[in-house]
KEKE-627579 format. One line per 5 residues: their letters; for each residue x, y, z of N, C-alpha, C, O. Coordinates in steps of 0.001 Angstrom, whole numbers, plus 500000, padded with zeros to 6 digits. Example, Ala and Ser with C-alpha at 12.3 -4.5 7.8 and 13.67 -1.06 7.14 Angstrom:
! residues 2
as	513190:494310:507800:512300:495500:507800:513200:496700:507800:514236:496681:508465 ~ 512850:497750:507080:513670:498940:507140:512900:500030:507870:513409:501138:508039
//
This chain:
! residues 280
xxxxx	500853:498804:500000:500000:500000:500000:500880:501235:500000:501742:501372:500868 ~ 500705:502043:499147:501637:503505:498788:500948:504444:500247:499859:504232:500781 ~ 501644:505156:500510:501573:506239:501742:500928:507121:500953:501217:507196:499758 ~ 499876:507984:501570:499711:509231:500799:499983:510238:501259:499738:510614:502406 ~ 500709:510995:500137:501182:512476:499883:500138:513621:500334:500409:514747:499917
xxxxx	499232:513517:500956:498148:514746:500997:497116:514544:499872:496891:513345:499702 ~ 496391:515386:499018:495150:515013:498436:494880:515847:497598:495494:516839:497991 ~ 494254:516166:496500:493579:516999:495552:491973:516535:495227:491588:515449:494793 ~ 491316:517519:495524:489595:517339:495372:489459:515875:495731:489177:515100:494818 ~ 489610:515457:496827:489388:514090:497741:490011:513178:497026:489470:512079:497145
xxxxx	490995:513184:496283:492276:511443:495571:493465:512036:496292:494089:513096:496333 ~ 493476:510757:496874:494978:510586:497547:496101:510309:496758:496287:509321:496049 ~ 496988:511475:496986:498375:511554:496237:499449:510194:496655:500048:510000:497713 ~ 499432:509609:495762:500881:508641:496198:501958:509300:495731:502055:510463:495339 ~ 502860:508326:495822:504080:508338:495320:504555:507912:493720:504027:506831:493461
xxxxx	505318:508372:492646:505314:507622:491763:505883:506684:491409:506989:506362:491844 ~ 505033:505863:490277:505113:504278:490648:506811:504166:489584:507286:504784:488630 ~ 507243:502983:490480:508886:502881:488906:508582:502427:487942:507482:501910:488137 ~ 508916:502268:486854:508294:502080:485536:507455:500349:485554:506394:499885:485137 ~ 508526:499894:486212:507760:498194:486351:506603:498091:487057:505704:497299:486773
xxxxx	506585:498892:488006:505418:499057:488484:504115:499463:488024:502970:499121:488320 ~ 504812:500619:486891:503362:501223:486148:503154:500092:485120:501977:499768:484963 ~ 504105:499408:484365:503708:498345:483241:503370:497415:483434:502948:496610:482604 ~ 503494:497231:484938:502757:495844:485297:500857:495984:485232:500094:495056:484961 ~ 500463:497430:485572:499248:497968:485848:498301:497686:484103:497254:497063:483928
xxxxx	499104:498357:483138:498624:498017:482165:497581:496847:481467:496500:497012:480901 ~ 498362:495592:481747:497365:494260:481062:495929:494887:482165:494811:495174:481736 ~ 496428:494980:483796:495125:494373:484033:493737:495909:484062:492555:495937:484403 ~ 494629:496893:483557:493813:497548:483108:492776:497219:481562:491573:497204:481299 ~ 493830:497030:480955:493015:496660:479733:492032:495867:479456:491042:495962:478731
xxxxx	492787:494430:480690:491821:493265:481094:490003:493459:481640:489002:492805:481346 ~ 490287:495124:482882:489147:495465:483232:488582:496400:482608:487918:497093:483379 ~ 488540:496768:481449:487462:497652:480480:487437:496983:479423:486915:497595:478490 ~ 487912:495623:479111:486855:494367:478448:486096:494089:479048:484965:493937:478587 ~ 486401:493884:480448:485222:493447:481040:484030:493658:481513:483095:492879:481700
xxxxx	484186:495265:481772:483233:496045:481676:482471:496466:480774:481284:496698:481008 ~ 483161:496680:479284:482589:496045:478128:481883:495140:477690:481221:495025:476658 ~ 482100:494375:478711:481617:492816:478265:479930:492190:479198:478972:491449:478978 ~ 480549:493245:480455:478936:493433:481390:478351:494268:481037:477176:494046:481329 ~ 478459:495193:480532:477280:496457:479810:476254:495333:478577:475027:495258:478511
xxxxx	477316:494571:477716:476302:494219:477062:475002:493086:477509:473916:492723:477057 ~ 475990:492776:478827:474757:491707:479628:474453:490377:478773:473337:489865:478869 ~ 475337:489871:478021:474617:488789:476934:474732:487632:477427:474187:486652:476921 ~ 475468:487586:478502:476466:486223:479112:475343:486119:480348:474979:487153:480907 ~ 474762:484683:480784:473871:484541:481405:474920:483303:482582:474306:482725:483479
xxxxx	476283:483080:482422:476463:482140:483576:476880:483052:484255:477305:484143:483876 ~ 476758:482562:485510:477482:482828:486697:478492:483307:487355:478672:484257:488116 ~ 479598:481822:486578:481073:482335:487154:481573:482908:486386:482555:483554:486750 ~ 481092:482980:484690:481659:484314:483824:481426:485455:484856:482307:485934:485570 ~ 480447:485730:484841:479774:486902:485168:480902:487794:486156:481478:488857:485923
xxxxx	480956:486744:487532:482202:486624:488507:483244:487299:488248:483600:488431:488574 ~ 483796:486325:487500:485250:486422:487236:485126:487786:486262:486133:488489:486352 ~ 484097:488306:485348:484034:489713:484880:484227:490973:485891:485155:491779:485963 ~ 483046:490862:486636:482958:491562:488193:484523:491596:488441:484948:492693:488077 ~ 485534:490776:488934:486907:490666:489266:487606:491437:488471:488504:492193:488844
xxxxx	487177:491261:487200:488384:491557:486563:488247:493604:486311:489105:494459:486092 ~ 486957:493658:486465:486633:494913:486351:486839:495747:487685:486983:496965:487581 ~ 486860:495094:489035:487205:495585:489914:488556:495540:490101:488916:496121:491125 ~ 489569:494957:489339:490882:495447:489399:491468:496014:488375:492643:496379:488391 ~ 490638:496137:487338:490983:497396:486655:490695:498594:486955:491464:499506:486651
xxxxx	489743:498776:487492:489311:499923:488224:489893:500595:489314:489869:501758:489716 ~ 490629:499145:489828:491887:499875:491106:492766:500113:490221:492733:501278:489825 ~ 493593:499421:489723:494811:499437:489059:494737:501159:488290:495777:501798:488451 ~ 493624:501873:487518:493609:502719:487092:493418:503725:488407:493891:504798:488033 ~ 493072:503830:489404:492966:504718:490683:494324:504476:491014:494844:505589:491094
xxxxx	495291:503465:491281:496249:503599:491967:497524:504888:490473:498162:505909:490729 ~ 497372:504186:489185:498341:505036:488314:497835:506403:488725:498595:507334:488992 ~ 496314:506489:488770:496267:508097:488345:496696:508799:489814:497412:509797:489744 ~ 496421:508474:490707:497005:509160:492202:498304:508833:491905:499026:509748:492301 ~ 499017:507842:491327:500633:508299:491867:501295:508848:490611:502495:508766:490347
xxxxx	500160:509534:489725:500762:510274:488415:499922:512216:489193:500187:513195:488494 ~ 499185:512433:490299:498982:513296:490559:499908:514524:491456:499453:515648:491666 ~ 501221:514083:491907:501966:514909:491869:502599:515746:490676:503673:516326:490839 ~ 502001:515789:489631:502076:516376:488101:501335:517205:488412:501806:518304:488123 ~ 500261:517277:488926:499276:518301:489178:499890:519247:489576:499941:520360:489052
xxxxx	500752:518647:491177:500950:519688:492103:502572:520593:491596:502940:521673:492059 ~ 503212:519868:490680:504307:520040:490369:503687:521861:489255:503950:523054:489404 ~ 502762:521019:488180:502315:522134:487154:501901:523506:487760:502179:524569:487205 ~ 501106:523400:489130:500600:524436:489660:501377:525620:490040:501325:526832:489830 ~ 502381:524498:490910:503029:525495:492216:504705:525834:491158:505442:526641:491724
xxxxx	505105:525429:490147:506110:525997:488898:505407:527308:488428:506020:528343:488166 ~ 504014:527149:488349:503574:528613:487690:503803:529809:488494:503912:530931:488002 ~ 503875:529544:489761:504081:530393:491080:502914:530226:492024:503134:530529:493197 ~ 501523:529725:491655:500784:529353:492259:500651:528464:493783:500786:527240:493786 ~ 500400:529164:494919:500095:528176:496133:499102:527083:495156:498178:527288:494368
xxxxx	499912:525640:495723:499071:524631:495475:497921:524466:496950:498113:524516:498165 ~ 496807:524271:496162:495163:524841:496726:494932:525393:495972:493713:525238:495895 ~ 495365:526374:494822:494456:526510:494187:493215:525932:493483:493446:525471:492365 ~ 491939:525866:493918:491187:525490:493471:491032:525238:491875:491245:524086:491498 ~ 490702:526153:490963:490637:526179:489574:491808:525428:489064:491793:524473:488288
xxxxx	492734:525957:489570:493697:525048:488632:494095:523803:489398:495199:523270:489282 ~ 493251:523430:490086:493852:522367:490678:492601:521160:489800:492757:519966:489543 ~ 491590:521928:489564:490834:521082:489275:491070:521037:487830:490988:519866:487461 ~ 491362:521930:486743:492341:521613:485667:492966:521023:485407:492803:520460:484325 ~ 494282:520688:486318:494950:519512:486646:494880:518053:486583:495745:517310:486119
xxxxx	493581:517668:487182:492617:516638:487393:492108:516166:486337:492276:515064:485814 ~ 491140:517498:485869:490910:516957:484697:491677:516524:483368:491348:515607:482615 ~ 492530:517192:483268:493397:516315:482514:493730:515420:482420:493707:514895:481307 ~ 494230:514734:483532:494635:513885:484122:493994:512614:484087:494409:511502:483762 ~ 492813:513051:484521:491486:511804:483942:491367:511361:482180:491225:510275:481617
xxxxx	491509:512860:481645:491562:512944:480133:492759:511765:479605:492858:510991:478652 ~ 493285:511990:480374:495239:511492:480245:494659:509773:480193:494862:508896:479353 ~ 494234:509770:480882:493856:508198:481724:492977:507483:480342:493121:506514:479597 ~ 492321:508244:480466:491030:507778:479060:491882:507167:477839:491909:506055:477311 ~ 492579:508403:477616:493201:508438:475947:494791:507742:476303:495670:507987:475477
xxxxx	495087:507048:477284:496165:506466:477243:496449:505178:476280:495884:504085:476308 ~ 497270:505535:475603:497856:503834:474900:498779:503481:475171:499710:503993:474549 ~ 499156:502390:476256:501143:501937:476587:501610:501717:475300:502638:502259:474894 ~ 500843:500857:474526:501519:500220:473457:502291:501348:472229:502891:500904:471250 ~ 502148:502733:472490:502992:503753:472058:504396:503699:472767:505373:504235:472243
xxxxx	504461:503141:473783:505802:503042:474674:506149:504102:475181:507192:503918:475809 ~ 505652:505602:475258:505740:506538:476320:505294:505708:477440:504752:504605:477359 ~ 505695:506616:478888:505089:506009:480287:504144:506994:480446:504390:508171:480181 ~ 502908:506547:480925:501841:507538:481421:502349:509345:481942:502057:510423:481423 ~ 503062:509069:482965:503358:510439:483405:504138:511260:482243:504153:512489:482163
xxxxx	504694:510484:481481:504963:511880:480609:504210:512191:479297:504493:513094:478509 ~ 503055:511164:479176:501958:511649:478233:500874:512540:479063:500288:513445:478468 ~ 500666:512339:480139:500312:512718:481014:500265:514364:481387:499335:515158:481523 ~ 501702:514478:481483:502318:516056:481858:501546:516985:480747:500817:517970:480871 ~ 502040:516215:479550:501532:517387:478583:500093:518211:478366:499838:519348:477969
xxxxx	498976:516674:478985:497998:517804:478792:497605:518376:480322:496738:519241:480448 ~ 498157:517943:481206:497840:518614:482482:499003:520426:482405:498492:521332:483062 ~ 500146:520740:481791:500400:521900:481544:499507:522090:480165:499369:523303:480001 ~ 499227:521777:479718:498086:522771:478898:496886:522954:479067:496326:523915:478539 ~ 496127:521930:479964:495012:522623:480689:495430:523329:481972:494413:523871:482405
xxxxx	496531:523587:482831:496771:524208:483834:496837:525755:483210:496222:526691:483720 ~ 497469:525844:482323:497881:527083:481179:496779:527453:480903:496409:528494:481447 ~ 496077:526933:480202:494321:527719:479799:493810:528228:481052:493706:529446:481198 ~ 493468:527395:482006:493022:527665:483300:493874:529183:483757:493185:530165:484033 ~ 494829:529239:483788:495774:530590:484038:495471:531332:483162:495907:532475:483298
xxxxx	494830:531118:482216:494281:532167:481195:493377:532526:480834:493209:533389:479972 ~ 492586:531924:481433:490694:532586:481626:491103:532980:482928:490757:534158:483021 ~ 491667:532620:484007:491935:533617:485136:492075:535107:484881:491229:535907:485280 ~ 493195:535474:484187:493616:536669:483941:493045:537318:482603:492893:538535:482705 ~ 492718:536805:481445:492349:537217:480350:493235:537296:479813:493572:538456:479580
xxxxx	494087:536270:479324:495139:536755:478015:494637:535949:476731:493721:535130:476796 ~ 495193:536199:475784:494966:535820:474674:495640:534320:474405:495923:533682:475419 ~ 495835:533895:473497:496610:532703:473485:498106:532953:473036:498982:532132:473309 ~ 498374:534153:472314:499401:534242:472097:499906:535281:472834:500888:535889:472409 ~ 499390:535581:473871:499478:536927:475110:500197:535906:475928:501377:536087:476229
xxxxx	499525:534814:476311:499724:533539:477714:501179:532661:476286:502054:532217:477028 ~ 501321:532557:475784:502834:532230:474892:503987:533222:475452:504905:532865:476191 ~ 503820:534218:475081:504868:534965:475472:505032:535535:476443:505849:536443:476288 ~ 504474:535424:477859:504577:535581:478992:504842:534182:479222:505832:534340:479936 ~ 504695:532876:479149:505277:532066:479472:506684:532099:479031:507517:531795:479884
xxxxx	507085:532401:477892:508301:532465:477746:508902:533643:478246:510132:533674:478275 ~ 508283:534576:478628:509150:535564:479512:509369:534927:481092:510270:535195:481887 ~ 508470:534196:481218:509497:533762:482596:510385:532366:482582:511269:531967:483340 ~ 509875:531883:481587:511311:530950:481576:512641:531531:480895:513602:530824:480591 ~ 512552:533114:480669:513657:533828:480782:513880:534001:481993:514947:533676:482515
xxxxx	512519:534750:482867:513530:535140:484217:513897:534319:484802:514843:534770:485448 ~ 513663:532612:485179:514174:531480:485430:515800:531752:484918:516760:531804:485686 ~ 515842:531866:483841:517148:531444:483414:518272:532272:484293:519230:531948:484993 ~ 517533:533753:483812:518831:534506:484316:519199:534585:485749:520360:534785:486107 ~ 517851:534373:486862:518145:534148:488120:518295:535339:489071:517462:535225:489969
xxxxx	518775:536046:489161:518748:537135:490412:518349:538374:489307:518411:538033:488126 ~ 518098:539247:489482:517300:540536:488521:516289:540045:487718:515646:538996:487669 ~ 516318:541002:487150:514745:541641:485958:515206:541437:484712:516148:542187:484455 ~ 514890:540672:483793:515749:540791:482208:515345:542383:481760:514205:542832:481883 ~ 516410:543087:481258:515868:544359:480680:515006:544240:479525:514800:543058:479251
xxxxx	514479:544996:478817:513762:545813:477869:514768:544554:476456:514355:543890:475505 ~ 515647:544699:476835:516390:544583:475142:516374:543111:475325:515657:542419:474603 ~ 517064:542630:476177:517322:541088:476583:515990:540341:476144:515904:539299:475495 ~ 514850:541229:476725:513222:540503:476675:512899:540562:474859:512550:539544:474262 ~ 513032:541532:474349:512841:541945:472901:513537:540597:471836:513166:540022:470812
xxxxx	514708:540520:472740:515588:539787:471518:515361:538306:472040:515394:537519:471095 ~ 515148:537718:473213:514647:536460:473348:513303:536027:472938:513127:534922:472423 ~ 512144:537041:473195:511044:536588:472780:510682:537165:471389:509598:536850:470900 ~ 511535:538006:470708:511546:538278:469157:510739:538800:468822:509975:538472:467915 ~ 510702:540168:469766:509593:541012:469671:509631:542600:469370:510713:542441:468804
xxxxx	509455:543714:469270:509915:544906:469578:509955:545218:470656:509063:544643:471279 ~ 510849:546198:471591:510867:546668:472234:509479:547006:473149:509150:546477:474211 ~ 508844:547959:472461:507236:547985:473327:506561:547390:473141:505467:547954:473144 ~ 506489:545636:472784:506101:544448:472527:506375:544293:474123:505642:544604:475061 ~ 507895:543611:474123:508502:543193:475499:507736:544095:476429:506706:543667:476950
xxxxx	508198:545401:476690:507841:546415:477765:505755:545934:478055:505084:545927:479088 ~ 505437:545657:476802:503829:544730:477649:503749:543632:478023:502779:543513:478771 ~ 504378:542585:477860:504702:541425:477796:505200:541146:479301:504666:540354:480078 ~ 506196:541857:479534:507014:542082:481136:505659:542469:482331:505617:542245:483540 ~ 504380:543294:481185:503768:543932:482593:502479:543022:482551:501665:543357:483411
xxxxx	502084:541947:481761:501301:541578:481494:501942:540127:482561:501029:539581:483180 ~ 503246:539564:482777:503435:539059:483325:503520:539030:485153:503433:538045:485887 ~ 503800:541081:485680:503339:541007:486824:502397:541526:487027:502241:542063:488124 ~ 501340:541574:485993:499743:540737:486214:499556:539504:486556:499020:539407:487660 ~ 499778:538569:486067:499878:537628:486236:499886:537339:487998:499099:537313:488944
xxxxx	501586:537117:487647:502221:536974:489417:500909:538095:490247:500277:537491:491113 ~ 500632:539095:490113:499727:539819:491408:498267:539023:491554:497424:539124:492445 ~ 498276:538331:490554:496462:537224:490730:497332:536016:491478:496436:535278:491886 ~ 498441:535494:491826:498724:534596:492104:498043:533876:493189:497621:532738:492979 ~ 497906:534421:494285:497116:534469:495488:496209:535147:495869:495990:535570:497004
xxxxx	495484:535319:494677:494223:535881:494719:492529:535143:495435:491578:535683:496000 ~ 492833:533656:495029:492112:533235:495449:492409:531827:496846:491914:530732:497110 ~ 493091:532384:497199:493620:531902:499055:493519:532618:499835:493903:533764:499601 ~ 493007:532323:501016:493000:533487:502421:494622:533469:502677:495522:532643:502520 ~ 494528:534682:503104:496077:534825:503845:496302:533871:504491:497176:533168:503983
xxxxx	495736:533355:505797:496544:532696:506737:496679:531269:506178:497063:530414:506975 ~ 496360:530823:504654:496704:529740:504384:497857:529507:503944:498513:528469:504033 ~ 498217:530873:503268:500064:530788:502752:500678:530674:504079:500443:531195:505169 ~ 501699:529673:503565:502495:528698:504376:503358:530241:504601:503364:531240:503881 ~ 504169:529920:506103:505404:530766:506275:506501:530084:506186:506634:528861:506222
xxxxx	507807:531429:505993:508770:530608:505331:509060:529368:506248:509350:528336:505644 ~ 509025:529314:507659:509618:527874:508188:508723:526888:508342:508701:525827:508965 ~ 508074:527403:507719:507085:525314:507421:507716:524214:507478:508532:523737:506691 ~ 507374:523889:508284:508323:522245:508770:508369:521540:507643:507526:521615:506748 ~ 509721:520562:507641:510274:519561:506091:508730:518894:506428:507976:519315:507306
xxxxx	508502:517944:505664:507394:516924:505605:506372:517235:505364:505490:516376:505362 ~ 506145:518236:505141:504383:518324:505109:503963:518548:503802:504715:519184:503064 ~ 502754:518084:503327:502394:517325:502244:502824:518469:501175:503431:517922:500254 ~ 502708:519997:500966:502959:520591:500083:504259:521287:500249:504754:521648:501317 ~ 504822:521452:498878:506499:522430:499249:505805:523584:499795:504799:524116:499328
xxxxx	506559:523962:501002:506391:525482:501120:506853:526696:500325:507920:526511:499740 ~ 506336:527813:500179:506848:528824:498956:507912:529100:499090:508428:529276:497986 ~ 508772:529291:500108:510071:529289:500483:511227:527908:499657:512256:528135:499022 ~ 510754:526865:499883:510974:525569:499368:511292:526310:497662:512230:526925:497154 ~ 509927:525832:497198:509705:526729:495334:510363:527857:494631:510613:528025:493437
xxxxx	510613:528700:495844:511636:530183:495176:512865:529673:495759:513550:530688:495889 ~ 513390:528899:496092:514795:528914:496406:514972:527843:495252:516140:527932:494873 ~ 514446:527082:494693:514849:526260:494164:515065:526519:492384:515851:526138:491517 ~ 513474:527672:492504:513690:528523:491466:514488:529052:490971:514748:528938:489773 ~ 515404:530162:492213:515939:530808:491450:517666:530439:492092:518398:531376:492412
xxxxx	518099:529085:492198:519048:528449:491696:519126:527573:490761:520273:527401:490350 ~ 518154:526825:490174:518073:525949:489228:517827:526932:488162:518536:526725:487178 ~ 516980:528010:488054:516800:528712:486590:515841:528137:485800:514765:527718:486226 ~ 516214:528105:484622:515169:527244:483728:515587:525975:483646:515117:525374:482680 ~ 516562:525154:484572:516624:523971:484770:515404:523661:485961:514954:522621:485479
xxxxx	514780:523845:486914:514010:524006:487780:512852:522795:487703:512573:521912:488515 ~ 512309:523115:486423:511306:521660:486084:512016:520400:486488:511647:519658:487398 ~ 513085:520227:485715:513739:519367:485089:513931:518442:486594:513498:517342:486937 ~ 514824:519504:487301:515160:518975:488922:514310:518476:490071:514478:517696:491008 ~ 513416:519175:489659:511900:518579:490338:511006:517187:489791:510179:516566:490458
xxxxx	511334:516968:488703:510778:516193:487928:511471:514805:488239:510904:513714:488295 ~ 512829:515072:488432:513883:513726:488685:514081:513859:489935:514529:512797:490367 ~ 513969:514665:490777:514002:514200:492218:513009:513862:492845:513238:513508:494001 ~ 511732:513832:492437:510848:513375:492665:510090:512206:492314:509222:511560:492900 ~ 510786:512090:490941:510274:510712:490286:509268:510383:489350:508710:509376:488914
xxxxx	509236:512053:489150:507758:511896:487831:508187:511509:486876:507333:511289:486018 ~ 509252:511294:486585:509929:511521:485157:511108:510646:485369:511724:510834:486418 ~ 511653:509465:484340:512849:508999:484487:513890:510353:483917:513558:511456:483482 ~ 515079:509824:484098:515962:510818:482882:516443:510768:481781:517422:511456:481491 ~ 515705:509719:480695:515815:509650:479495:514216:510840:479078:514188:511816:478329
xxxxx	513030:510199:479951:512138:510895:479755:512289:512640:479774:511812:513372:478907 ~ 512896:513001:480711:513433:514712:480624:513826:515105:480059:513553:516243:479677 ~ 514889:514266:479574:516209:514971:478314:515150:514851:477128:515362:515657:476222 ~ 514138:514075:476961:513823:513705:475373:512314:514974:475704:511999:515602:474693 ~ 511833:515163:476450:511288:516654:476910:511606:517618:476377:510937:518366:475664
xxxxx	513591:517720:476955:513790:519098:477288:514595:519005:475552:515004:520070:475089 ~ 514732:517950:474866:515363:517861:473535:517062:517604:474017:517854:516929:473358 ~ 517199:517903:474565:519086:517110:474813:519622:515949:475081:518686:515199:475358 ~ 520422:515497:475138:520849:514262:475840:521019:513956:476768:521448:514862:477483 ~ 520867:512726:477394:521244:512526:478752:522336:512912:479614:522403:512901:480843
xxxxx	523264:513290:478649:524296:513676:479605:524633:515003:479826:525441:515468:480629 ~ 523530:515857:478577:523735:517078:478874:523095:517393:480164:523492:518190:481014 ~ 521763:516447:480184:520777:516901:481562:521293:516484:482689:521016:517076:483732 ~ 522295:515180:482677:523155:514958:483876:523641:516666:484315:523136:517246:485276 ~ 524371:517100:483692:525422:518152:483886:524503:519297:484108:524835:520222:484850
xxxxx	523460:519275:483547:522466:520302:484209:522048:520129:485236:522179:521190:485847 ~ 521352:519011:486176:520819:518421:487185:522320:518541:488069:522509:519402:488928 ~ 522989:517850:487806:524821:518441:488549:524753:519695:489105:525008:519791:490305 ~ 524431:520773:488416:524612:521968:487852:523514:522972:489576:523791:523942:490282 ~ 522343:522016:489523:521218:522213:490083:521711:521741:491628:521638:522490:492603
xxxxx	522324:520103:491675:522628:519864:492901:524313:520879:493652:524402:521569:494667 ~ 524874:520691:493095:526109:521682:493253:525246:523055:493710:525307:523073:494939 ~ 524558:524079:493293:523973:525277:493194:523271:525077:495053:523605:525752:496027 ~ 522244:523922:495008:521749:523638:496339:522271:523535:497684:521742:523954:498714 ~ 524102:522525:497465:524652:522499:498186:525478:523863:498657:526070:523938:499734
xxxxx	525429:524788:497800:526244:525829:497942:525103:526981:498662:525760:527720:499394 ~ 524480:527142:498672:522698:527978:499081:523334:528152:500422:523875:527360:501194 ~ 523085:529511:500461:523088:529784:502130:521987:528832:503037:522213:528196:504067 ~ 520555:528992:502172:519698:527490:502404:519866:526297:502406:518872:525570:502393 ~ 521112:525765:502423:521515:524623:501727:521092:523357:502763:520578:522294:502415
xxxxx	521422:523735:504013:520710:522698:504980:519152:522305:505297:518533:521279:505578 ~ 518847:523763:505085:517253:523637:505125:516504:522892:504239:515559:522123:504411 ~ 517214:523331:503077:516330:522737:501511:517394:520979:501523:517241:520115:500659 ~ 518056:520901:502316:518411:519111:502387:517516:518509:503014:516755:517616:502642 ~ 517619:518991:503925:516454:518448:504849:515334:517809:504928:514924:516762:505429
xxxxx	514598:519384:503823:513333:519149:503587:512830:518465:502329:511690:518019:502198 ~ 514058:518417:501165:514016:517346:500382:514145:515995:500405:513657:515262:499544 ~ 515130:515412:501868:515277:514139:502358:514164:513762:502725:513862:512624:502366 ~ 513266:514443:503458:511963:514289:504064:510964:513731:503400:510125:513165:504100 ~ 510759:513724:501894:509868:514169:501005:510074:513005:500179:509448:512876:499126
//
């Protein structure tokens, strides 16, 4: 039995499963939506068919509850990267739904692993959701996403005016809206949480969500490596799966993830954020 991680709209978060674990889930998923297939049409009048249908449909039915809870730290990962306290409601339930979506339209026999067919549409319904929040356009919510996986990159300051222009390949008073359209953004962040629910910075290691303290330190030493490090220290993601994500090779993302742990150990935070990552 997996421990649970805390919860989203009442499903208990596990842990994620290792790949043998998730491919073992497969047959007897498939096994239980024949079979459920096979009791909708009601044509079968014995008994121990019937049974052994019932069985087989009740462990497909787990087997698909246990992948999708220990593929739901994707949720919490998509949320709280945007800058979002995870609780957010709306996008938490975005999340979900995807996620279910994910579940539906899954095929192993493509040979991706769930969580990283998975990811993709839970950041693009988390993204829409962030964008009927605020009102951007679709190509408004594009280039404010890519303006902050600039400021990721660069890490301590503000990218200027020119830096923003020539990365996101825009004019000048393109960028200069783009920059303010983004701390729009960030000022709805906690718009819909009471104060006393944001965590303070010393939120004890262990407890089911990173604290925001946790998220900006990790932010802004990893950069736009940040996903990547979260993704493999946590286990959503093998590291062939990241690199073939992030388009590089494995060994470039070694040396990036290097790059990330070196940066951590060096953190004036460096004990705190051990700690509370050992914990976790």
């Amino acid at each position: 039995m997996k421990s649970s991680l805390g919860s989203i709209g009442g499903l208990a978060i596990v842990a994620p499963l290792a790949l043998d674990e998730e491919r073992a889930l497969y047959p007897v998923i498939s096994a239980g939506r024949a079979a459920a297939a096979a009791l909708l049409l009601g044509r079968d009048g014995d008994p121990a068919r019937r049974r052994r249908l019932l069985r087989q449909r009740h462990d497909g039915q787990e087997a698909e509850s246990l992948l999708l809870r220990s593929t739901l730290g994707l949720v919490r990962a998509r949320v709280t990267e945007r800058g979002y306290r995870f609780g957010n409601d709306e996008l938490e339930a975005a999340g979900v739904e995807a996620l279910v979506n994910a579940l539906r339209r899954f095929d192993p026999r493509h040979g991706a692993r769930f969580s990283t067919y998975a990811n993709y549409w839970i950041t693009k319904l988390v993204n829409e959701a962030i964008q009927q929040q605020v009102g951007l356009s679709d190509s408004e919510m594009r280039l404010v996403l890519k303006y902050q996986r600039l400021e990721r990159a660069k890490g301590e300051g503000v990218p200027t005016r020119r830096e923003v222009a020539k990365a996101l390949e825009v004019s000048p008073a393109k960028a200069l809206e783009v920059m303010a359209l983004s701390r729009d953004v960030a000022s709805r962040r906690f718009s819909s949480v009471a104060i006393d629910e944001v965590p303070e910075a010393g939120t004890p290691p262990g407890s089911s969500d990173p604290p925001a303290w946790v998220i900006d330190e990790l932010r802004r030493l990893c950069g736009e490596d940040f996903d990547a490090f979260w993704q493999f220290t946590f286990r959503t993601m093998s590291l062939q799966e990241i690199a073939a994500t992030q388009g590089i090779s494995r060994q470039a993302l070694s040396k990036r993830l290097e790059r990330c742990r070196r940066a951590v150990r060096e953190s004036p935070e460096a004990q705190r954020l051990e700690r509370w990552l050992k914990q976790q």
